[in-house]
C-alpha positions in Angstrom: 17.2 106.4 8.1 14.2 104.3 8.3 12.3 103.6 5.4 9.9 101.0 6.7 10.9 98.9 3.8 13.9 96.3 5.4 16.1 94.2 3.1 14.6 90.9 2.6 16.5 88.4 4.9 15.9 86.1 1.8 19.2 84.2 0.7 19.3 81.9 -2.9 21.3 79.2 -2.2 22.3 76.4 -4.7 22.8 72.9 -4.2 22.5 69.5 -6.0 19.6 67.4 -5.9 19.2 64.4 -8.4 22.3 65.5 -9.7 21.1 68.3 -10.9 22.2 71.9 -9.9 19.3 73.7 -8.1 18.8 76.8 -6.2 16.8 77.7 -3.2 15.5 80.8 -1.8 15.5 80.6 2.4 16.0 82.6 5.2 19.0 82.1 7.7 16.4 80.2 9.9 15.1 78.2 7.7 18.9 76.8 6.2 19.8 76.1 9.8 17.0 74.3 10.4 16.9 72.4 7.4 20.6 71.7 8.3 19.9 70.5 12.0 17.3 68.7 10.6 19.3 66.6 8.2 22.1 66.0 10.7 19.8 64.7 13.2 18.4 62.3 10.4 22.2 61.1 9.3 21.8 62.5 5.4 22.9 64.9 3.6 21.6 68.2 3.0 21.0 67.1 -0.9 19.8 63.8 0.2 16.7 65.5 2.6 15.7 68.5 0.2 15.3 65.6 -2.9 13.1 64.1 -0.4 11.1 66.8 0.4 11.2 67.7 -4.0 9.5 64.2 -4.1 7.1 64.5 -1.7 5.7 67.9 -2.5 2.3 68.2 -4.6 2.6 71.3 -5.1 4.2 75.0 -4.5 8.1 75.8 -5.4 10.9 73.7 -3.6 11.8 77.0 -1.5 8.1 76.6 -0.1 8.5 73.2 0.3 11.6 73.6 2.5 10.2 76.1 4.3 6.9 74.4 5.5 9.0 71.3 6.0 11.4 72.3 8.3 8.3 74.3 10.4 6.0 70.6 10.0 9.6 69.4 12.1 9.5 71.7 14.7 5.8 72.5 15.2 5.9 68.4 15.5 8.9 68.4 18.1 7.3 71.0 20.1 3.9 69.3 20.4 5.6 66.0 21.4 7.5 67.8 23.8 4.6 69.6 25.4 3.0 66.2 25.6 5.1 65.3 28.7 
């Protein structure tokens, strides 16, 4: 039965920042990437997303996260076409 209306791939996930409990609202592509990204960068998941919290003017963290992790690989794929 399709309704045209999908469940939202959208997933709330919590984790510490500042040591403070927070949660985050992201797709399955954007955790993994935000996950790759922090393992390529030797920090811990908390340890990148309170980067990105204090570097973001505005927007919710999720957004942040989100636009982020796509600023990474927009980057990495420009670099790579570069060669």
């Amino acid at each position: 039965m399709a309704s045209g209306m999908e469940k939202s791939p959208v997933v709330k996930r919590s984790i510490v920042i500042g040591g403070h409990k927070t949660s985050v609202s992201l797709e399955d592509a954007f955790w993994t990437g935000i996950k790759e990204i922090s393992g390529e960068r030797s920090l811990t998941l908390s340890q990148l997303v309170s980067e990105i919290d204090e570097g973001r003017a505005h927007g919710n963290l999720s957004s942040a996260v989100r636009l982020f992790v796509l600023d990474y690989y927009k980057g990495r794929s420009v670099a790579v076409g570069a060669h």
